[in-house]
C-alpha positions as CSV (number, residue, x, y, z in Angstrom):
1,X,0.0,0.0,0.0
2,X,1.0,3.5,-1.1
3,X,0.7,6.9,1.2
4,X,1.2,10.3,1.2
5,X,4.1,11.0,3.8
6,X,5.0,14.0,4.8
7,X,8.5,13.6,2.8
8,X,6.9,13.6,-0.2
9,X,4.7,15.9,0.2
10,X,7.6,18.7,1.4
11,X,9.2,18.3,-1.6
12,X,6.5,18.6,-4.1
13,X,5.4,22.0,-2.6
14,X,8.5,23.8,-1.8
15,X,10.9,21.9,-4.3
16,X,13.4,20.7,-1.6
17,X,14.3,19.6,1.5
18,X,12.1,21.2,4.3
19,X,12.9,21.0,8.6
20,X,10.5,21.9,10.7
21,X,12.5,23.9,13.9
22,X,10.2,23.1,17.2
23,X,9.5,26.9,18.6
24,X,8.1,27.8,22.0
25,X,6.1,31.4,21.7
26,X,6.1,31.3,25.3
27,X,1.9,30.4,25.1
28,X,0.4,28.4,28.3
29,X,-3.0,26.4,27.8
30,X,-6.8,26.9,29.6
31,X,-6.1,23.7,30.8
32,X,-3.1,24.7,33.2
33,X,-4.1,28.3,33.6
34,X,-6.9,27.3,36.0
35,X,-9.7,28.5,32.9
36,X,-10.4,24.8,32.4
37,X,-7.7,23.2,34.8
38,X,-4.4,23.2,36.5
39,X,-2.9,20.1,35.6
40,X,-2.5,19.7,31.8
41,X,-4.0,16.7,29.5
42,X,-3.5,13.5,31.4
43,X,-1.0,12.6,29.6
44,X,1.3,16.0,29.1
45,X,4.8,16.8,30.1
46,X,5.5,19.9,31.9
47,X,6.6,21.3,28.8
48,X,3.5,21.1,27.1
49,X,4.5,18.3,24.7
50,X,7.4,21.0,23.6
51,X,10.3,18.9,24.8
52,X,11.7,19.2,21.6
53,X,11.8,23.2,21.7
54,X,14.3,25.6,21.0
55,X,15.1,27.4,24.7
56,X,13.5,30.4,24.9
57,X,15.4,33.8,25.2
58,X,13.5,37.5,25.4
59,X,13.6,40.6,22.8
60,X,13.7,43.4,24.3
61,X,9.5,43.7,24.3
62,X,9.6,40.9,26.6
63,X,8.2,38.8,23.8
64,X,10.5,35.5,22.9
65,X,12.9,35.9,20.4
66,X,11.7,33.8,17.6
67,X,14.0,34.8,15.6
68,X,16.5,33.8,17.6
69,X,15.2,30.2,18.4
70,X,15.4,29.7,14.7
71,X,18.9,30.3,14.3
72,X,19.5,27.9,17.1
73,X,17.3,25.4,15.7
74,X,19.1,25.7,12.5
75,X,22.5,25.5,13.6
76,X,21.4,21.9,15.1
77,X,20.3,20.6,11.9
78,X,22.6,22.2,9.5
79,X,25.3,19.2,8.8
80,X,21.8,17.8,7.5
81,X,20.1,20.2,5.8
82,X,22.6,22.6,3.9
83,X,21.0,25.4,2.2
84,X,17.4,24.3,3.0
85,X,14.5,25.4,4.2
86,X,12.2,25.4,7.4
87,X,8.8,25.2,9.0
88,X,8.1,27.1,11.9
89,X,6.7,24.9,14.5
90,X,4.3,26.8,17.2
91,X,4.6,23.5,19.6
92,X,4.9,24.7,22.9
93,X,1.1,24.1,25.0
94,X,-1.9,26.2,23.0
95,X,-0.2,28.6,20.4
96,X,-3.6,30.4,19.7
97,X,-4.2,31.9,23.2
98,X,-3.1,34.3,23.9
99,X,-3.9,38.5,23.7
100,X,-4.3,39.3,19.2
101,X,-0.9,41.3,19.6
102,X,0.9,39.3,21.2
103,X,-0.2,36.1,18.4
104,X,0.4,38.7,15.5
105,X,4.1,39.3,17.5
106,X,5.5,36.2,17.5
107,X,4.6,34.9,14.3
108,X,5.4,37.7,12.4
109,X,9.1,37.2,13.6
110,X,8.8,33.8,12.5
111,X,7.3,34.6,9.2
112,X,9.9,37.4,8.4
113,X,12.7,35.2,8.7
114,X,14.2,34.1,4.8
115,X,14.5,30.4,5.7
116,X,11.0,29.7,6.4
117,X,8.7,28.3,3.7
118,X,5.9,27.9,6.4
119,X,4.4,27.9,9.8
120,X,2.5,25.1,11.8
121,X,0.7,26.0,14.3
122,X,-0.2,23.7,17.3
123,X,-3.6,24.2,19.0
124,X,-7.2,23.5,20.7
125,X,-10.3,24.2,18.5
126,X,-11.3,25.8,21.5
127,X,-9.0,28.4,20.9
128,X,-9.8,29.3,17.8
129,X,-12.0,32.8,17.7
130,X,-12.7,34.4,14.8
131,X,-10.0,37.1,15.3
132,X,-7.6,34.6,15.2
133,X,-8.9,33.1,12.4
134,X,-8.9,36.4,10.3
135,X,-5.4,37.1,11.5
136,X,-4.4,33.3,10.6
137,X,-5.8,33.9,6.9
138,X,-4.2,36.9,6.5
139,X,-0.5,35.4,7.2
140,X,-1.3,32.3,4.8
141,X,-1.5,34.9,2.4
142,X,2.2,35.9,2.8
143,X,3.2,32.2,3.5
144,X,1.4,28.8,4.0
145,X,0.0,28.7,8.0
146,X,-1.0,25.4,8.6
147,X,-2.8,24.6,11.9
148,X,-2.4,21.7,14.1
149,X,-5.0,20.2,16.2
150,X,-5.2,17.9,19.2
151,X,-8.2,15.8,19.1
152,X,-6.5,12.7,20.1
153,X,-9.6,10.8,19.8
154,X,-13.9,11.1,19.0
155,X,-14.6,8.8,21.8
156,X,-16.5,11.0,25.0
157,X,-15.2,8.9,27.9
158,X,-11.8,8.7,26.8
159,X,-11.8,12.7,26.1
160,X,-13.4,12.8,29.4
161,X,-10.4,10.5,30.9
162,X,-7.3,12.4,29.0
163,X,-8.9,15.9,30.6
164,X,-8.9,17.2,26.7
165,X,-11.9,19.7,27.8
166,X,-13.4,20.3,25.0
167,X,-16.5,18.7,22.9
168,X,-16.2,16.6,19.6
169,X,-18.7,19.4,18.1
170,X,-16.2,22.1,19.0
171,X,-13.7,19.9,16.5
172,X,-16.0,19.7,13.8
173,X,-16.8,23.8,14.2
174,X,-13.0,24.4,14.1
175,X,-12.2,22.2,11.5
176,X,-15.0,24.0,9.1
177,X,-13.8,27.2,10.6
178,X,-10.4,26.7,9.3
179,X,-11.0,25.3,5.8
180,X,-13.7,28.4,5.1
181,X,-10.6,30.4,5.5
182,X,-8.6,28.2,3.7
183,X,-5.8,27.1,6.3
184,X,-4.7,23.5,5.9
185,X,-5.7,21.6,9.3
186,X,-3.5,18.8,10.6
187,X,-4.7,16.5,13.2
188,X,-3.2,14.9,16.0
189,X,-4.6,11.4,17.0
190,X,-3.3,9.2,20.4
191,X,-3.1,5.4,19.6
192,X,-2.7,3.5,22.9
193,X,-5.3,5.1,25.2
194,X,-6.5,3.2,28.3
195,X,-9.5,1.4,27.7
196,X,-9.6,1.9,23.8
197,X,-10.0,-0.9,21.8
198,X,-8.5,-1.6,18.9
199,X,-11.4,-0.3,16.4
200,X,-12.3,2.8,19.0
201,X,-8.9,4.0,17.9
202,X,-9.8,3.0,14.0
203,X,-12.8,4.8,14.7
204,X,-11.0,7.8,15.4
205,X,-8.9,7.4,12.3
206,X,-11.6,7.4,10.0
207,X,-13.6,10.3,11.4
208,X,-10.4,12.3,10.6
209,X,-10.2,10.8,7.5
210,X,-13.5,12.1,7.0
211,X,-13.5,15.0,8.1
212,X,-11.7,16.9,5.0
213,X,-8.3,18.1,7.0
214,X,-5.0,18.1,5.0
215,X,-2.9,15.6,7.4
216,X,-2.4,13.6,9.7
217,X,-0.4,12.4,12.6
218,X,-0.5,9.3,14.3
219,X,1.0,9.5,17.8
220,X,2.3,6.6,19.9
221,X,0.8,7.1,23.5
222,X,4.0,7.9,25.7
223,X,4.0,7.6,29.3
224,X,6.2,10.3,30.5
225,X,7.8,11.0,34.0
226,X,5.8,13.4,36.3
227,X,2.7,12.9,34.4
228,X,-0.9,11.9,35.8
229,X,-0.6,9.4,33.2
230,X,2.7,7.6,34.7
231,X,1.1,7.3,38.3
232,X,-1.8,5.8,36.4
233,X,0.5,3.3,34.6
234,X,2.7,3.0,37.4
235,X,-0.6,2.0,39.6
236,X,-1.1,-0.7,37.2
237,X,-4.0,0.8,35.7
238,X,-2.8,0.2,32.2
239,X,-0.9,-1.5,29.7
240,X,1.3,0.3,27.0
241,X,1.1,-0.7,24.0
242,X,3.6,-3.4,22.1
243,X,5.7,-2.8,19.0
244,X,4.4,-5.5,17.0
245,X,0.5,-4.5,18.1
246,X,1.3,-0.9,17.5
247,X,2.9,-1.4,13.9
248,X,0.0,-3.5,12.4
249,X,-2.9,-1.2,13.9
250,X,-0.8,1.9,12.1
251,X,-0.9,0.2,8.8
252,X,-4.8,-0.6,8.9
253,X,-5.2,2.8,10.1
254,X,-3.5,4.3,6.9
255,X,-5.1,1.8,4.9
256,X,-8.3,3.9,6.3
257,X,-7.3,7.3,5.1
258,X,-8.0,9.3,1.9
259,X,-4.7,8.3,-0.2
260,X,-4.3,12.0,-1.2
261,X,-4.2,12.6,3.0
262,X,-0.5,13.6,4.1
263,X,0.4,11.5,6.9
264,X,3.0,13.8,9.3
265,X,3.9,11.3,11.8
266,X,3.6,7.7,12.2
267,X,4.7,7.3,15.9
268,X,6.0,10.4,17.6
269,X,9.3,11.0,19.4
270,X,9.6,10.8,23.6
271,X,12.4,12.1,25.7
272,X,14.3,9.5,26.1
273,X,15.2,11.2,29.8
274,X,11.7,11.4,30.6
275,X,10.6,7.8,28.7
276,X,9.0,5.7,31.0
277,X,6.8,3.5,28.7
278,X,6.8,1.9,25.8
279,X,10.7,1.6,25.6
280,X,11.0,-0.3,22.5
281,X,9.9,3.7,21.0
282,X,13.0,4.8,21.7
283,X,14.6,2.8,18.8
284,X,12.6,4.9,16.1
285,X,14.8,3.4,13.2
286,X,13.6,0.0,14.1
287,X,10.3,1.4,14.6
288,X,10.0,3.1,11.2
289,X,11.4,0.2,9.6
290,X,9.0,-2.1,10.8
291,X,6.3,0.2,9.8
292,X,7.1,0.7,6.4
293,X,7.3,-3.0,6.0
294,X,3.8,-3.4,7.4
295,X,2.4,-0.2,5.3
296,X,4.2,-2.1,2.1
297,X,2.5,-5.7,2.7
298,X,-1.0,-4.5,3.5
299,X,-3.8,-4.9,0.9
């Protein structure tokens, strides 16, 4: 079976090889500012699933230096990506709320710089007013905006469980929201929930699927170190899931998927320091190798 990855897809729209550079725009989330809770989704790190971020340093507004982190994040990757280009990756907790200014701030810094093509923006649907929206259509105007959201899953009990704090409605609205103003929407789905089957989590797949967003990306539930979600695994509560389980349910979930439907990640990176569960994730060559060969024999 053929797919879309992400790979591909890089190099048919911007003609070469594209990074993205993980940014923090120094954003927080309603679910750790107290507005829907203090604790974060069940299963985030105290990053705000930004471990990967460039380290943030101030301009002298008091606003992070975007800028800045860019340079850093391309000095990392240079050896690798000589003379190429980059996506700016809003990662860091909810990257759409915040005051209009301050939004219009920091990715204007990111939009100015000459190396990136793009920006990604990772968000709630719940965050998503119509100022925002106006302001995100105007930037894709100057470059591609592309906006990342964290369902993780349809089902209501396990929504309920992960603390996501939001409705599946709200998902849909956001969704349509976004494509009226033509922004390409990216979805982020959890594979590995407690107490999801394996066709709850196909379910989810194929509402995506169906729900007319540009990509895709599968993520491997990590249990990470001072979580809510470790003290639940840790408390026997759970199972995580195994390679070989993991690998065949991400080729019947591609299998699901509209083949024109760019898949952006396949299992998802966890800090190593802060990996408590699965381990065998760590080894993402293996990893990707066995999912290619399971993607390749499918029907």
């Amino acid at each position: 079976m053929e797919y879309y990855s992400l790979n591909q897809y890089l190099k048919d729209t911007f003609g070469c090889k594209v990074y993205k550079i993980a940014l923090d725009g120094g954003f927080s989330c309603p679910n750790r500012d107290g507005s829907l809770g203090t604790r974060g989704c069940i299963f985030c790190s105290g990053k705000g699933s930004g471990n990967f971020a460039e380290p943030v340093s101030l301009n002298e507004k008091g606003i992070p230096d975007v800028f800045a982190q860019i340079e850093a994040g391309k000095a990392r990757v240079a050896r690798k990506n000589p003379d190429g280009k980059y996506i700016a990756y809003f990662q860091s907790f909810t990257n759409t709320y915040g005051p209009l200014d301050y939004l219009k701030e920091v990715y204007t810094q990111a939009m100015e710089h000459p190396d990136i093509v793009a920006l990604s923006i990772g968000t709630r649907p719940d965050c998503l007013p119509d100022d925002v929206i106006t302001l995100l259509k105007e930037l894709n105007e100057i470059k591609p905006v592309w906006v990342e959201l964290g369902l993780q899953t349809i089902h209501q009990e396990s929504a309920k469980y992960i603390r996501r704090g939001y409705e599946l409605s709200v998902y849909d609205d956001g969704v349509r929201r976004l494509r009226e103003a033509g922004i390409d929407v990216i979805v982020h789905c959890i594979l590995g929930l407690p107490n999801e089957t394996r066709e709850m989590m196909k379910e989810t797949v194929s509402y995506v699927g169906k729900s007319g967003v540009k990509g895709i990306k599968l993520q491997l539930l990590h249990v990470l170190k001072g979580t809510d979600l470790a003290r639940e695994y840790e408390a026997g509560k759970f199972s995580a899931m195994e390679m070989e389980e993991y690998v065949s349910l991400v080729a019947e979930c591609i299998a699901l998927l509209p083949k024109d439907m760019v898949i952006h990640r396949m299992t998802g990176d966890g800090d190593k320091r802060e990996l408590i569960a699965p381990l065998w994730s760590a080894d993402k060559k293996r990893v990707l190798n066995a999912l290619q060969k399971a993607i390749k024999d499918i029907n």
